[in-house]
C-alpha positions in Angstrom: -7.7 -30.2 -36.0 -6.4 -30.1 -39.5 -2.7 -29.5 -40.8 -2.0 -26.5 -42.5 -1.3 -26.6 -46.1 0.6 -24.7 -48.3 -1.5 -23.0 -51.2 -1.5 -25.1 -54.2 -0.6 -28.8 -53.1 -3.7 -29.6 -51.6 -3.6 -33.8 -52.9 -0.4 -33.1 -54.7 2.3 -35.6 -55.1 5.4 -34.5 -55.9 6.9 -36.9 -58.5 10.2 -37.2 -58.5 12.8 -35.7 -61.6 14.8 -38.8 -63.2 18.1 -37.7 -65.1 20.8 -40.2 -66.2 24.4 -39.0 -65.6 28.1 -39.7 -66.1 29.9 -40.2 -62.7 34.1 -40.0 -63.2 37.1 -38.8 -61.6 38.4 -35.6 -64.2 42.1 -34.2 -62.8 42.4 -30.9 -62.8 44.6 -29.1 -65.1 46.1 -26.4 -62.5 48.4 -28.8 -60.6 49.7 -30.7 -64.3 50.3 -27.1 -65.7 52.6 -26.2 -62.6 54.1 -29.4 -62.1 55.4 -29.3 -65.8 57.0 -25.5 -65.7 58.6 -27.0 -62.4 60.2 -29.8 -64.1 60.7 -27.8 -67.0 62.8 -25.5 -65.0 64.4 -28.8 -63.4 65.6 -29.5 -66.7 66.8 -26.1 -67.4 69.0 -25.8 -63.9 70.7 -28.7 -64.9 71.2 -27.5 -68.1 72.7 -24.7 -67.7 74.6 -25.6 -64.3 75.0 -29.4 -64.5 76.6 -29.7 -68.2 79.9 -28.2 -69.6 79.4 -25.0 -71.6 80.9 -22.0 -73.8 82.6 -19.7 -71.2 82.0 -17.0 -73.2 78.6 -17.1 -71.5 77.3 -16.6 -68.0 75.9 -19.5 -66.3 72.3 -16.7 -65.1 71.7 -16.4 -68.4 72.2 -19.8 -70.0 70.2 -20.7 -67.3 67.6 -18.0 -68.1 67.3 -18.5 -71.4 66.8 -22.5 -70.8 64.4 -21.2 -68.0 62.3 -19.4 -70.6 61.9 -22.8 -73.1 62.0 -25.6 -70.6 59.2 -23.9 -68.3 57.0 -22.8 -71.5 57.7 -27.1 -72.5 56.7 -28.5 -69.4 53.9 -26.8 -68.9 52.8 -27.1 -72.8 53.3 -31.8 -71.7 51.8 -30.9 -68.6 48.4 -30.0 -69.8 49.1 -32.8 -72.5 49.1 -35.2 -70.2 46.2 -33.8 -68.2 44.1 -33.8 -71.3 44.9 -37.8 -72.1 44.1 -38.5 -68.5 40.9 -36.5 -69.1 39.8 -38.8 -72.0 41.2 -41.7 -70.4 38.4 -41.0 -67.6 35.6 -40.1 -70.5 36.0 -43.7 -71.1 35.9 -45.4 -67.7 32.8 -43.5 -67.1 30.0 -44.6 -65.1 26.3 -44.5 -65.6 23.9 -43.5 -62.6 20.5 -42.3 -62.5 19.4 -39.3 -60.1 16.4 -38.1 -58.7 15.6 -34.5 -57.2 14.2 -34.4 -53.6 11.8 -31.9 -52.9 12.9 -29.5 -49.5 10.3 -30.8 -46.5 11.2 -27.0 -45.5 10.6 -23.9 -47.9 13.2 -21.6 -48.7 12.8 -17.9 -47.0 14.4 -15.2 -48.1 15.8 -14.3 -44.9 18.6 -16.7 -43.9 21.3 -16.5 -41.2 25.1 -16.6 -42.7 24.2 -16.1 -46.3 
């Protein structure tokens, strides 16, 4: 008996795709941006609270004006910071070469969980 063979790879050998790639560890800017209007905030708290001021202003809004600056400045160094990490790891890159792998099974366009 022979083995059934899919139309078109009768004596076909499937040769392998080669790519080169860069393989490095990129942060991601979501966490920096929110960590930075949290300090930023941070700072403004104990401006507004922590330091002597004018009386002839409330504490809330000293503190929500400060809110306002501090949080738009800490998020602005946040990403800062995220983008110099970023090209720090641009640099420490690594080379590595791939391959694809053909499937041993053929996709079917009925699939369970999809």
């Amino acid at each position: 008996m022979s083995t059934p063979e899919t139309p078109g790879t009768a004596g076909e050998q499937h040769v392998p795709e080669r790519r080169e790639v860069a393989v490095r560890r990129a942060p991601k800017y979501v966490p920096f941006l929110v960590l930075g209007g949290l300090l930023g905030f941070g700072v403004a708290a104990f401006l507004a609270y922590g330091l002597p001021g004018d009386e002839a202003y409330d504490a809330g809004s000293v503190f929500g004006f400060f809110m306002i600056l501090c949080g738009a400045g800490g998020v602005i160094l946040g990403g800062v910071a995220a983008l110099i990490l970023d090209r720090l790891s641009v640099r420490k890159a690594k080379r590595a070469v791939v391959e694809s792998v053909p499937d041993s099974v053929p996709d079917t366009g009925d699939q369970q969980g999809a």
